[in-house]
KOLMIGU-897758 format. One line per 2 residues: number of its first residue (from 1); their letters; for each residue y, z, x of N, C-alpha, C. Coordinates in Angstrom, 3 decimals. Atoms other than C-alpha are relative to their C-alpha. Layout:
BEGIN
NUM = A = Y Z X Y Z X Y Z X ~ ...
This chain:
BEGIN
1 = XX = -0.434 -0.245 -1.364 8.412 10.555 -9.323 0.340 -1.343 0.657 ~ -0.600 1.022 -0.598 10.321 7.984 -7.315 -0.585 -0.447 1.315
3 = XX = 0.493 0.400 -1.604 8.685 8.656 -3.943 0.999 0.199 1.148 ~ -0.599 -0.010 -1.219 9.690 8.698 -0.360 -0.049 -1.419 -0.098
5 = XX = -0.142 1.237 -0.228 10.729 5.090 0.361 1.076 -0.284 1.490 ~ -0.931 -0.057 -1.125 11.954 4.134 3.711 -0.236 -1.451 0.696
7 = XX = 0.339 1.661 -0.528 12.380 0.375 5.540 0.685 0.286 1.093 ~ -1.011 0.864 -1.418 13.502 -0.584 8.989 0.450 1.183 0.365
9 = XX = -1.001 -1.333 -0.298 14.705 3.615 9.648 0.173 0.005 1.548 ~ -0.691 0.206 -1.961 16.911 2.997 13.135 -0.155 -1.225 0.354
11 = XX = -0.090 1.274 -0.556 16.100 -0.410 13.283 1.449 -1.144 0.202 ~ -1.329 0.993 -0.018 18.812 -3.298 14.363 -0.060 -1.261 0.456
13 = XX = 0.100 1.434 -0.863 19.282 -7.117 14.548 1.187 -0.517 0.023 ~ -1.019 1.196 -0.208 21.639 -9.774 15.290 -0.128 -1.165 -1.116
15 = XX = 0.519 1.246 1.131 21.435 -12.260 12.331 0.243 -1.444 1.034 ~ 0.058 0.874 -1.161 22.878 -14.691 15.488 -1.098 -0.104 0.877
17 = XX = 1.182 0.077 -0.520 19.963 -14.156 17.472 -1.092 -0.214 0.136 ~ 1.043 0.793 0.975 17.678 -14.416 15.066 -0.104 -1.723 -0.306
19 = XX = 0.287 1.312 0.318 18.764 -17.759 14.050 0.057 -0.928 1.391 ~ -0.558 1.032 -0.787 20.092 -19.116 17.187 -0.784 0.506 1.492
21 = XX = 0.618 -0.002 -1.218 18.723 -17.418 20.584 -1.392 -0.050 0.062 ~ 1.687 0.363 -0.646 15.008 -17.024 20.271 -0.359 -0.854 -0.879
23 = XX = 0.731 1.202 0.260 14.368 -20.661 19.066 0.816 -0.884 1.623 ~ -0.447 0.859 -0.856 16.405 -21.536 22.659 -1.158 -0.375 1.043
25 = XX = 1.258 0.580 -0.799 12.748 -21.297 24.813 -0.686 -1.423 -0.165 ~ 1.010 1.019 0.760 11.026 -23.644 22.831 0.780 -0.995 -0.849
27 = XX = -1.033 0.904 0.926 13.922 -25.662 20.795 1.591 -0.418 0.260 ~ -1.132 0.325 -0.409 16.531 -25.906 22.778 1.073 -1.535 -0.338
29 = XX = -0.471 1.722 0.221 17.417 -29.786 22.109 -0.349 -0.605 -1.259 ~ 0.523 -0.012 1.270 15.996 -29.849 18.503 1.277 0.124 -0.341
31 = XX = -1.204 -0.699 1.218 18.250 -29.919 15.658 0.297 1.149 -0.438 ~ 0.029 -0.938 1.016 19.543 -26.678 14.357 1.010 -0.482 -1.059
33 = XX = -1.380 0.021 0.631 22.780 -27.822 12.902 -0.299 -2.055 -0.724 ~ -0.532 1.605 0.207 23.460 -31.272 10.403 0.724 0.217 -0.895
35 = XX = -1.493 -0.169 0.951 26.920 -31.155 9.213 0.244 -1.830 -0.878 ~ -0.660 1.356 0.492 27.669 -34.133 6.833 1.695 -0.056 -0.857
37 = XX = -1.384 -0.078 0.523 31.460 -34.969 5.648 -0.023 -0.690 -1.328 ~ -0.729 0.162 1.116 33.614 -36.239 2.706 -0.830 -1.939 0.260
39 = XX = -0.090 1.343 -0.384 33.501 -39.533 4.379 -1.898 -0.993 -0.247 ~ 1.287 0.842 0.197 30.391 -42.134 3.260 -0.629 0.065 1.957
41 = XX = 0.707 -0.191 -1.156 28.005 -41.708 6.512 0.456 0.654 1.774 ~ -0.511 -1.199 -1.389 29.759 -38.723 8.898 -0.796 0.994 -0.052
43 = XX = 1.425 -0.859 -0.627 26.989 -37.101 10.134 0.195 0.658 1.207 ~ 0.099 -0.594 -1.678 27.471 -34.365 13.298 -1.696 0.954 -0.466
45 = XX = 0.924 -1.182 -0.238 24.140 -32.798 14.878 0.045 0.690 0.964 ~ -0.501 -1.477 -1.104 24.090 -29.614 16.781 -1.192 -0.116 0.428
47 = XX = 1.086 -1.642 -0.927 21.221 -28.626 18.967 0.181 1.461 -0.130 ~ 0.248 -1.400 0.229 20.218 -25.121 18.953 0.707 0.526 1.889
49 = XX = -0.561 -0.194 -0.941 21.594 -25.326 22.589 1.562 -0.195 -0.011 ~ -1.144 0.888 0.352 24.901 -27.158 21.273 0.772 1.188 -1.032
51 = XX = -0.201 -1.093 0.581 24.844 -24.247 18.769 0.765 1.388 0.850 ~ -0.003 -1.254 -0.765 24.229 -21.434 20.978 1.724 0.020 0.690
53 = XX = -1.249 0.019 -1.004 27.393 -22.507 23.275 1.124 0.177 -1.285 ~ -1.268 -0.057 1.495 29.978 -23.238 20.132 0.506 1.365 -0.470
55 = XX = -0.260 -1.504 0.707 28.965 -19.728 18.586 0.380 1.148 1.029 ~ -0.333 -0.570 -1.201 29.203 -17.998 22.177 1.473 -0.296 0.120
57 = XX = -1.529 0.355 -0.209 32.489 -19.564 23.190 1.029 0.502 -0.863 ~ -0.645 -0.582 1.089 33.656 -18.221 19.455 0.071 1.226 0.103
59 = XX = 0.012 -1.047 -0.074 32.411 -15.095 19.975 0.869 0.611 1.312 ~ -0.644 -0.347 -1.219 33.795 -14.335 23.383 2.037 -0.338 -0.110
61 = XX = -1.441 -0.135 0.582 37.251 -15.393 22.091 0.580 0.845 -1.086 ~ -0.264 -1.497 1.289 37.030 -12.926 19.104 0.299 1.041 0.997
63 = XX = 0.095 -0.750 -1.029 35.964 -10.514 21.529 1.445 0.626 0.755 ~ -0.962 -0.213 -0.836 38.980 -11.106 23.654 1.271 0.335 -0.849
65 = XX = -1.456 -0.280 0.896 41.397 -10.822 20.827 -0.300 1.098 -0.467 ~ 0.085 -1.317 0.557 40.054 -7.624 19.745 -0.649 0.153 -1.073
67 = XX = 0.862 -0.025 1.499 37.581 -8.330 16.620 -1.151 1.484 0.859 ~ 1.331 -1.022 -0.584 34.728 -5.807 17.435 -0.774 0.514 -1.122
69 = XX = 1.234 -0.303 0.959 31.518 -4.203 15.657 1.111 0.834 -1.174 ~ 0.125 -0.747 1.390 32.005 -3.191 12.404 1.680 -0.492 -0.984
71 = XX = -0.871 0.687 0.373 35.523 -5.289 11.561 -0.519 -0.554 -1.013 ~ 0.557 0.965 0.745 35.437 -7.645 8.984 1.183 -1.265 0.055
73 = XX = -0.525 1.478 0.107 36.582 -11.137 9.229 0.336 -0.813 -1.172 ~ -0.439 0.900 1.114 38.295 -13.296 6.241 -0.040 -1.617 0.588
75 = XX = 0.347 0.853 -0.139 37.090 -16.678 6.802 0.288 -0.966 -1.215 ~ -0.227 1.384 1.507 38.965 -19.844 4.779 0.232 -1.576 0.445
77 = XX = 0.280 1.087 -0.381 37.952 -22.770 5.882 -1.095 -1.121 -0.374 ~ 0.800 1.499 0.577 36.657 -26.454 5.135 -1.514 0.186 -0.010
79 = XX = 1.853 -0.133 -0.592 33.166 -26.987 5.153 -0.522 -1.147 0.829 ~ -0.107 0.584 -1.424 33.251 -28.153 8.635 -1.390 0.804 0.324
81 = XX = 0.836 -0.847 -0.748 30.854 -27.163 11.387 0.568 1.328 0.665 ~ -1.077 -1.241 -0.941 33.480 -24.824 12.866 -0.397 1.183 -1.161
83 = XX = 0.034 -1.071 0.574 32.886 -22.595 9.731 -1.626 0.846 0.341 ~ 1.306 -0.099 -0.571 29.185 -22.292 10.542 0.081 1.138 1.620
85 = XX = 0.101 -0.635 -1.617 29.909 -21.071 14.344 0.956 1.651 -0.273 ~ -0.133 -1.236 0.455 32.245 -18.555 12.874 -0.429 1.107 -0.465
87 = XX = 0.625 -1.033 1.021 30.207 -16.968 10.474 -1.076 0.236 1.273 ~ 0.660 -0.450 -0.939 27.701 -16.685 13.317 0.526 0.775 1.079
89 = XX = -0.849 -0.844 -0.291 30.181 -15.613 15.410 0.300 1.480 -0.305 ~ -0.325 -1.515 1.150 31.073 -12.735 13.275 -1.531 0.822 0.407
91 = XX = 1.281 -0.791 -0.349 27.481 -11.598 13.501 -0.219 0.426 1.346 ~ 0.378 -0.629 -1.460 26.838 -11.858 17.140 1.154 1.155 0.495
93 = XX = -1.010 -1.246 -0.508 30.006 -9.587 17.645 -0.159 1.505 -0.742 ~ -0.157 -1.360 0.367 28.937 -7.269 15.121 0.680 -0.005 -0.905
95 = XX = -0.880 -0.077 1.081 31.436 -8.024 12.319 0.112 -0.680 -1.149 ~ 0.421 0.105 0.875 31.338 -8.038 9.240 0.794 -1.828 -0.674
97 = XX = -0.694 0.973 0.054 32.369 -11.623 7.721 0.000 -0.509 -1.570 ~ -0.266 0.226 1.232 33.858 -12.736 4.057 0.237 -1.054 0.171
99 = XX = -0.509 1.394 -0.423 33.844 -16.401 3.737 0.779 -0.658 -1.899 ~ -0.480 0.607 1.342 36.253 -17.528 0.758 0.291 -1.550 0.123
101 = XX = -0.711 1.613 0.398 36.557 -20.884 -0.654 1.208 -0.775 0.073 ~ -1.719 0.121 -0.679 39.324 -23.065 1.199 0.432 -0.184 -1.289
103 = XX = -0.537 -0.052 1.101 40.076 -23.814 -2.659 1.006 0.556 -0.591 ~ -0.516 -0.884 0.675 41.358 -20.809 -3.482 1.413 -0.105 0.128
105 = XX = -1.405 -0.779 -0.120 45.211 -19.586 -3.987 0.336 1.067 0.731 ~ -0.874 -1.302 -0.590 47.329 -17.624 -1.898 -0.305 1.380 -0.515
107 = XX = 0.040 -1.533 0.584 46.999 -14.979 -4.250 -1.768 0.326 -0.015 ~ 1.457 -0.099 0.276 43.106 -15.502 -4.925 -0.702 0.715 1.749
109 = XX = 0.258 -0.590 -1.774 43.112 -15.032 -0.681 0.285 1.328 -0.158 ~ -1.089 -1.497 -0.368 45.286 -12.331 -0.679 -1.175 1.301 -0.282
111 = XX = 0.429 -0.766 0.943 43.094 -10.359 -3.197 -1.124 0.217 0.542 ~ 1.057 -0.092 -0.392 39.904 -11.035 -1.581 0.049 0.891 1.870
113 = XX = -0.281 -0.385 -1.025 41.193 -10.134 1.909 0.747 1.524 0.331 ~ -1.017 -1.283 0.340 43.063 -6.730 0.727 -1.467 0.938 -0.487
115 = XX = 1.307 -0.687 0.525 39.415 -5.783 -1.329 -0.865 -0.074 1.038 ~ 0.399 -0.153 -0.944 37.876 -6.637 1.586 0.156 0.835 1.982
117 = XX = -0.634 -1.105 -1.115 39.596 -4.778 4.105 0.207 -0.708 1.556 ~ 0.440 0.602 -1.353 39.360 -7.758 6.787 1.701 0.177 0.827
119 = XX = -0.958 -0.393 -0.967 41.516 -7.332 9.858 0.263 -0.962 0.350 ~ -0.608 1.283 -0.359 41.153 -10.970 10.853 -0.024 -1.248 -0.943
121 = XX = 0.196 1.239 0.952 41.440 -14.477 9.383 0.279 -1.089 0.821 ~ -0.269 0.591 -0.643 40.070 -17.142 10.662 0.322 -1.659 -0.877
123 = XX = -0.258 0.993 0.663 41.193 -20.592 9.166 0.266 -1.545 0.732 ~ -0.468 0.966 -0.903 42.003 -23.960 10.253 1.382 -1.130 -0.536
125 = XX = -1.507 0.532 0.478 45.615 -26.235 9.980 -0.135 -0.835 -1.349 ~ -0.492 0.358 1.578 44.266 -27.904 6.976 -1.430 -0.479 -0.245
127 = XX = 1.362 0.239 -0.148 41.329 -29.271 5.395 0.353 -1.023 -1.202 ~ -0.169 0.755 1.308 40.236 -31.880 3.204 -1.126 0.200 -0.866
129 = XX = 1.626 -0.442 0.885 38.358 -31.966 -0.061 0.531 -0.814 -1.240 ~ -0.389 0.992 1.277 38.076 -34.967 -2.839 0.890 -0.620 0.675
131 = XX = -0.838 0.955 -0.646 40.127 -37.266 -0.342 1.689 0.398 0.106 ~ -1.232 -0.531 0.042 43.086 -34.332 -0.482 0.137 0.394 1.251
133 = XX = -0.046 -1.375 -1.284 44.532 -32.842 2.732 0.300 1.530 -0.619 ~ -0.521 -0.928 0.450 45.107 -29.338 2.104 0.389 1.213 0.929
135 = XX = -0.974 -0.563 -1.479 47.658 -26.892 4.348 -0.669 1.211 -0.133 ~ 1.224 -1.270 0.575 44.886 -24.213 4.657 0.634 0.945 0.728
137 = XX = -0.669 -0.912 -0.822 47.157 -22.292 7.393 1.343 0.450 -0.491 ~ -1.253 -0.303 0.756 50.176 -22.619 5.387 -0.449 1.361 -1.067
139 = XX = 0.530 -0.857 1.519 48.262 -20.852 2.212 -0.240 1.159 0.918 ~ 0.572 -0.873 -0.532 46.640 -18.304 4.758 1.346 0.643 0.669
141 = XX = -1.008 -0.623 -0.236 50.412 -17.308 5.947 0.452 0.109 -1.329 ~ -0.510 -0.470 1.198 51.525 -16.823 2.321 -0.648 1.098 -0.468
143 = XX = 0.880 -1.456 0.344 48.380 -14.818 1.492 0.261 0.854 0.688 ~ -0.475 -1.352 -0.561 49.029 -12.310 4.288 1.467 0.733 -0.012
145 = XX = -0.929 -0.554 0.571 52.646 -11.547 3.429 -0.259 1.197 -1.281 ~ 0.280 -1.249 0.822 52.081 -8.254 1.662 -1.104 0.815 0.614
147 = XX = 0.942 -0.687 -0.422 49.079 -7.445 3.715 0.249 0.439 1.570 ~ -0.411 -0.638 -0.892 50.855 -5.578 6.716 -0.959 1.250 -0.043
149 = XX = 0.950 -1.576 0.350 48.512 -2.890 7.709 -1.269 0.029 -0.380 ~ 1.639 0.125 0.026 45.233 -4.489 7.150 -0.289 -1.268 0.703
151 = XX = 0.297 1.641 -1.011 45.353 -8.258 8.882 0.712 0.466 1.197 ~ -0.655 -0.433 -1.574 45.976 -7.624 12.875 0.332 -1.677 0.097
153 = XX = -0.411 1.534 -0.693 45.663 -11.623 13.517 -0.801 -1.055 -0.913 ~ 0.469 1.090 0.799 45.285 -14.832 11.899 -0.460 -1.381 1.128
């Protein structure tokens, strides 16, 4: 016999909230965030207050463009801090979020963003990686060519 097994039945969180609003009483000015770069000693730190605003300001611009609960987001971007506020982002709104490797190919996007069913994509004009620039907005308009009917906005 397998049993009755049941966890969490009706329960709901914010994975944003969790990480980021209730440590703002007590940790507001603390580190949450340490982004380091490509570059020998580029170091950004976030506060959990520095946080909170970034991922807010993100969210409230999703928001306004029309992302909403239960969407899913295609996310191809550097490994910046901006990808961080996104993916949190995504949560505090409720939506679901796929983060692919800026690496990938047009087609490798395409494929992941078509199986995934995401409506938006968020990306940035280029990124670097191994001392390359790379046209991450260019690739992210090639990948959506064919995907009419499932990407609303990039």
């Amino acid at each position: 016999s397998t049993g009755d097994i049941a966890w969490f039945m009706g329960g709901q969180l914010n994975a944003s909230v969790c990480c980021i609003d209730q440590h703002l009483a007590t940790r507001a000015d603390q580190t949450a965030l340490i982004w380091e770069g490509d570059e020998l000693g580029e170091v950004k730190k976030y506060t959990y207050r520095e946080l909170h605003r970034e991922v807010c300001k993100i969210a409230n611009a999703m928001r306004a463009s029309g992302v909403k609960k239960g969407d899913t987001v295609a996310i191809y971007m550097p490994m910046i801090p901006e990808l961080c506020f996104v993916m949190m982002a995504c949560c505090r709104v409720g939506a679901a979020h796929s983060v692919v490797f800026a690496g990938f190919s047009a087609e490798a996007l395409r494929d992941r963003i078509v199986y995934a069913k995401s409506k938006w994509v968020f990306t940035s004009d280029e990124g670097k990686r191994g001392g390359r620039s790379l046209p991450l907005k260019k690739i992210v308009d090639t990948a959506c060519v064919g995907c009419e009917g499932i990407v609303e906005k990039v």
